[in-house]
C-alpha positions in Angstrom: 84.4 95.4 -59.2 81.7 93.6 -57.3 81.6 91.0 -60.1 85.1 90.1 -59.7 86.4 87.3 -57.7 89.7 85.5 -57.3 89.4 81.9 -58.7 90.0 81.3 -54.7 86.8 82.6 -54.1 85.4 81.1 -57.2 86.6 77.5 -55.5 85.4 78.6 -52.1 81.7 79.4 -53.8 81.4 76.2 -55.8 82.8 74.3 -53.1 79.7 75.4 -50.9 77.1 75.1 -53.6 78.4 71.6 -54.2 77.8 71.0 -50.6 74.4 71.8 -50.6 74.0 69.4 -53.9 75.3 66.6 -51.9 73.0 67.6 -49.3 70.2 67.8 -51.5 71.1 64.5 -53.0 71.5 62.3 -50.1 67.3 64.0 -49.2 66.3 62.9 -53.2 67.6 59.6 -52.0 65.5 59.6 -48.5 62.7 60.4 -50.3 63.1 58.1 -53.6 63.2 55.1 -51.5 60.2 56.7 -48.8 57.9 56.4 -52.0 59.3 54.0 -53.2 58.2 52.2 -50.1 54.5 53.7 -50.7 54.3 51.8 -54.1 55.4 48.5 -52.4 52.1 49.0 -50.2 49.9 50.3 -53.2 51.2 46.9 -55.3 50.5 44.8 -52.0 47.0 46.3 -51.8 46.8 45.9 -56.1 47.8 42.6 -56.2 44.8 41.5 -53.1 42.3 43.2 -55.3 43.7 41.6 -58.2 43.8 45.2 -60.2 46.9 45.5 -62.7 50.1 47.4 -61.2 50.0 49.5 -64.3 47.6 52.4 -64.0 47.6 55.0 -67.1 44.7 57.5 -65.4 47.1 57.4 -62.3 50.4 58.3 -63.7 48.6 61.1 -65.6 47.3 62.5 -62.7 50.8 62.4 -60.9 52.3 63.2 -63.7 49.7 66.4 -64.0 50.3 66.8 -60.3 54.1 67.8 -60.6 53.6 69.7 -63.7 51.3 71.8 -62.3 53.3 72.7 -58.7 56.4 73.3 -60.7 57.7 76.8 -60.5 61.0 76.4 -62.0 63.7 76.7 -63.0 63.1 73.5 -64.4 60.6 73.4 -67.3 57.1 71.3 -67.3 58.3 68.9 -69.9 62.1 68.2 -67.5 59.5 68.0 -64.8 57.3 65.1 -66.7 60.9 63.1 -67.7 61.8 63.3 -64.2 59.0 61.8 -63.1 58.3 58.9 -65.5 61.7 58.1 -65.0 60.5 57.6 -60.9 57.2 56.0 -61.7 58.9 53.5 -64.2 61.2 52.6 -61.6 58.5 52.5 -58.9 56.3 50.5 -61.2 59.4 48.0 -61.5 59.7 47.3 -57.8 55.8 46.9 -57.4 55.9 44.1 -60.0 58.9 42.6 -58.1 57.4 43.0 -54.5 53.9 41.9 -55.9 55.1 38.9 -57.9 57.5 38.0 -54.0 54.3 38.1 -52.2 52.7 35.1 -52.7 56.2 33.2 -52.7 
């Protein structure tokens, strides 16, 4: 009967893994915005050197990075969707912040 559990306890034990999503969530956020904030620079940087923001070789790399480190449960290919998702959205605010600077 070790299986079993009230739907109290069933409430009580999502209630606390939901907790620890929220937790985890409001760290994804911290850290979306932290490199977000790293792209700004790299765009800043881009944009003196007058190199495009776009960067195929790079985002492979990354994109190899992350592949590679993952250890699941999440597979390679959720891994790569994830993260072209951030880099699109990184790329994005580069192009904003790069086309502000000279404002």
């Amino acid at each position: 009967m070790s299986g079993e559990m009230t739907r109290e306890q069933g409430m009580q034990e999502m209630g606390k893994w939901r907790e620890r999503i929220d937790e985890i969530d409001l760290y994804l956020v911290k850290l979306f915005n932290e490199r977000t904030q790293c792209a700004i620079e790299i765009g800043h940087v881009k944009k003196r050197l007058g190199l495009e923001i776009y960067s195929p070789s790079r985002e492979a790399q990354v994109i190899a990075n992350v592949t590679n480190a993952n250890s699941g449960p999440l597979d390679a290919e959720a891994i790569r969707r994830l993260f072209e998702r951030v880099i699109d959205e990184a790329r994005r605010i580069e192009r904003i912040h790069a086309s502000e600077e000279g404002k």
